[in-house]
N, C-alpha and C positions, 0 to 999 in steps of 0.2 A: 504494500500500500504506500503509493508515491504519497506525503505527508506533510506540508508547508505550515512554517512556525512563522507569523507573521505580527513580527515587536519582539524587540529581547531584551528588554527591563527586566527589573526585578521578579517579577511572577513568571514569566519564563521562563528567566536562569533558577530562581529557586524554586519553584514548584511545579512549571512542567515539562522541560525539557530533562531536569534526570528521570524522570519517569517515562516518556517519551524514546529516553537513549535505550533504556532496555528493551525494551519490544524488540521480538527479534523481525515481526515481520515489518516492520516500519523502515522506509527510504526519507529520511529526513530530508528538508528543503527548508533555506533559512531566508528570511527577507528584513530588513533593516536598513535606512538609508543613512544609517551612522557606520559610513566603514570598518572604524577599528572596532566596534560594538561588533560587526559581524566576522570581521577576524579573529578574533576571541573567541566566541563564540565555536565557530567552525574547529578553530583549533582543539578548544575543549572536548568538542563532540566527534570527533573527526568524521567532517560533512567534507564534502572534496569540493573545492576552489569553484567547480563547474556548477554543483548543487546550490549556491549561493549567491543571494542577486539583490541589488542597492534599489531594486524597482519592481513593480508589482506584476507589469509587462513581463517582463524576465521569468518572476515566480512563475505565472500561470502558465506560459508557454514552456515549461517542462509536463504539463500535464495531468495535473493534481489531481488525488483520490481522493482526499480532505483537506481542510485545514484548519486549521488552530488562529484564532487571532487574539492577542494579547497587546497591541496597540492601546494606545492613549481612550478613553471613552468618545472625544471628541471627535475623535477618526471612524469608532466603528458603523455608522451609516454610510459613510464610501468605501468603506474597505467591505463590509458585509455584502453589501446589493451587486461592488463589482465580484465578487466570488458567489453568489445564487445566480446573476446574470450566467458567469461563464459556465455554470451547473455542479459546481464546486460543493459538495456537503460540509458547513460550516458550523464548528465549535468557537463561541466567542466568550471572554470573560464576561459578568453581570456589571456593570447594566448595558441592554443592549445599542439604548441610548440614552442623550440626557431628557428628551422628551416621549411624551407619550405617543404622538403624534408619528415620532420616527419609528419608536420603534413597533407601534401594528402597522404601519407601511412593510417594513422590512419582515414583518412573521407573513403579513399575508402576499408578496414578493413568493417566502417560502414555497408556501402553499398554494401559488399560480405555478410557479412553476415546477413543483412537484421537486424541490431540493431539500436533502436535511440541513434543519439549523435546532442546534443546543445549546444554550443559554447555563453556562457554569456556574449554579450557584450549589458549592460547595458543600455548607452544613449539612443538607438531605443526605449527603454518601457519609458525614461522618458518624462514624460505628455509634457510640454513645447518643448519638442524636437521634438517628436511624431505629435504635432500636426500645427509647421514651415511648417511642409509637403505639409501644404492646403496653403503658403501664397507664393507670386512669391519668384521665388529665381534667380535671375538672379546674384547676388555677394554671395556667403556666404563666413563667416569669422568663424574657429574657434581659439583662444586664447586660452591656458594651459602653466601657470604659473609654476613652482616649486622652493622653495627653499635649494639650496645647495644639489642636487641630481647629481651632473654629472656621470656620469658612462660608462661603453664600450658601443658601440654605437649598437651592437645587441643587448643588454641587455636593452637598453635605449628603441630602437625600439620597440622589441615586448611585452613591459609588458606597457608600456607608452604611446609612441607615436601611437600608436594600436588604443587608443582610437579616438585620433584626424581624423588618416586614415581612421577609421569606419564612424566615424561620420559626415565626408565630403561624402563619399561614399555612407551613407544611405538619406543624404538629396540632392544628387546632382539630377537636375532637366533632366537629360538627360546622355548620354552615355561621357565615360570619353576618351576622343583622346589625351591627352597630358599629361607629367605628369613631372614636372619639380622640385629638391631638391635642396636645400643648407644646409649647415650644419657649425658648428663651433667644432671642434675637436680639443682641446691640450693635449700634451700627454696620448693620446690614449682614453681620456674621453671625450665623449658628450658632448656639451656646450649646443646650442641649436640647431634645427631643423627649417627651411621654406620649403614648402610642397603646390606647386602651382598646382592644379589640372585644365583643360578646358575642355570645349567640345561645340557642338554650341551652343550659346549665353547666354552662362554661365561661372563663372569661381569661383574657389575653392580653400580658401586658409587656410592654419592652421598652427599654428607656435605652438611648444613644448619650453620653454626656463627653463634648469632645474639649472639656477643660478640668479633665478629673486627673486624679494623682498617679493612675496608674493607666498598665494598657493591660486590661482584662475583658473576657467574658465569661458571663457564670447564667448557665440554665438551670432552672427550675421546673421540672413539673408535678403535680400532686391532687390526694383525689383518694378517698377509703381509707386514711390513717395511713397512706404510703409515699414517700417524697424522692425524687432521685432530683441529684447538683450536680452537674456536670460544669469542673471547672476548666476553663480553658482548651474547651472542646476534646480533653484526654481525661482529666480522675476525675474519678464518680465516687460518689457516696449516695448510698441508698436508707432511708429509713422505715422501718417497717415498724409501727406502733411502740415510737422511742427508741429503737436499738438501731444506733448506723452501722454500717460496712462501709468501710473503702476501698475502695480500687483502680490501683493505680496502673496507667499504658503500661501495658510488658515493653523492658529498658531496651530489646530490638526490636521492637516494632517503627518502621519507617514512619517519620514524619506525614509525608506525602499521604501515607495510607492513613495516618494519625486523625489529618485533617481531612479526609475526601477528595484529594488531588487522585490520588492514582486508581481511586472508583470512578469518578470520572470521564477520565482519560480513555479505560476501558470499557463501560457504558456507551460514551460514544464511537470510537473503533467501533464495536457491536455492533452499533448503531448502522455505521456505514455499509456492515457487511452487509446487513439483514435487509435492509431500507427501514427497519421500525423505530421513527424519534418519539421521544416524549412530547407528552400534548402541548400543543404551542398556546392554546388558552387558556391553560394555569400559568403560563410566562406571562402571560399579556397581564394578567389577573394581579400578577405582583407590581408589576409596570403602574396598572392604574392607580393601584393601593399608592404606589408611592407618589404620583399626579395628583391624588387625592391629598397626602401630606402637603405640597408643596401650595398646593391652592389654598389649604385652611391656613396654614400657616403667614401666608403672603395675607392673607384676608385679613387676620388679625395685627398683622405688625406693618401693614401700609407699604 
């Protein structure tokens, strides 16, 4: 499977390109228009001189089976539609843009013309996360820490707070009827986010705070005298009518796999072999959820 990594920052070089480099049936192809970003690169991986290309022209004209895009947010509407255009099945980081607007253009692009596109949101493949799914969930909490990020408040939303939206939305036990925000905004920057989700007898809460002491996140879900905390998307502690357990990542377990990078990765490979993606209307689904933040938000702070 000819294989094009397109942007190789940081989430590329560290979370999916070593995952990436293993596959054995994978032809890697690198695209970057920072040269020595892609000679590095290359060299790390040893992709051959001819595999690697400063232009996107270049990239597609070797003949792509998939591709990976990890580019800037800003970029992914012309990097995404020129790779569905050329019938490219595309794997892009969240979000898939910064509007709502772009991105059901670009799902339904998808599904005219019959291309896969998977939208990387993360948490869903991480193991602890993944498997809250089986225990009641009658409260969930999610926490996301940051420090010293404040930023404009779309920008805040879709590349950040995304996360939290998702991740309330993949574990809520039922349909979501209510959706209540607060937000703290000074001069025109983000402070933090509260994000009150309900629906019957359940309710969903997740706070973003991107001027806090730390860089943590800690889940919460609970329901029948039973509580599981997942810190930091690896140790768990479970409570079962006052008596915790903890459990902490076994010490070789790969990061990648830690965090849902390398479920991912292999999800969608699958994906490509079989033609079967994940529903492009629970992406959308998250997309508005967060259109919807950015609307109340802007409504209230002018």
């Amino acid at each position: 499977m000819r294989v094009g990594v397109i942007g190789l920052g940081d989430i590329a070089e560290k979370a999916y390109l070593p995952v990436l480099s293993t596959l054995p049936d994978l032809d890697l192809r690198l695209h970057t228009r920072t040269p020595e970003t892609l000679r590095r690169i290359a060299a790390a991986y040893r992709v051959p001189a001819e595999h690697c290309h400063a232009d996107l022209d270049g990239l597609l004209a070797d003949g792509l089976d998939a591709a990976f895009v990890h580019a800037a947010t800003s970029a992914h509407p012309a990097l995404v539609t020129r790779l569905l255009e050329a019938g490219v099945p595309t794997f892009v980081d969240k979000p898939l843009a910064y509007t709502l607007a772009d991105s059901a253009r670009l799902l339904e692009l998808s599904r005219e013309r019959g291309v896969g596109l998977m939208v990387g949101f993360n948490r869903r493949h991480v193991p602890a996360y993944a498997a809250s799914r089986e225990l009641p969930r009658d409260l969930i909490v999610v926490r996301r820490n940051r420090v010293d990020t404040a930023r404009e408040v779309r920008t805040v939303v879709f590349d950040d707070l995304i996360h939290v939206v998702d991740t309330l939305r993949f574990l809520a036990p039922g349909t979501i009827e209510r959706v209540d925000v607060r937000a703290r905004v000074v001069d025109g920057l983000a402070q933090h986010f509260v994000l009150h989700l309900s629906g019957a007898g359940f309710s969903a809460i997740g706070t973003l705070n991107l001027r806090s002491g730390s860089n943590e996140e800690i889940l919460e879900v609970s329901g029948r005298d039973t509580m599981r905390e997942v810190y930091n998307l690896a140790d768990v502690v479970d409570h079962d009518r006052g008596l915790p357990t903890a459990r902490r990542r076994g010490d070789w377990t790969p990061i990648a796999r830690q965090r849902g990078i390398e479920q991912l990765v292999l999800s969608f490979t699958e994906a490509v072999r079989t033609g079967v993606f994940p529903d492009l209307d629970d992406v959308l689904r998250t997309h508005e959820m967060c259109e919807l933040v950015v609307t109340e938000v802007e409504k209230h702070t002018g």
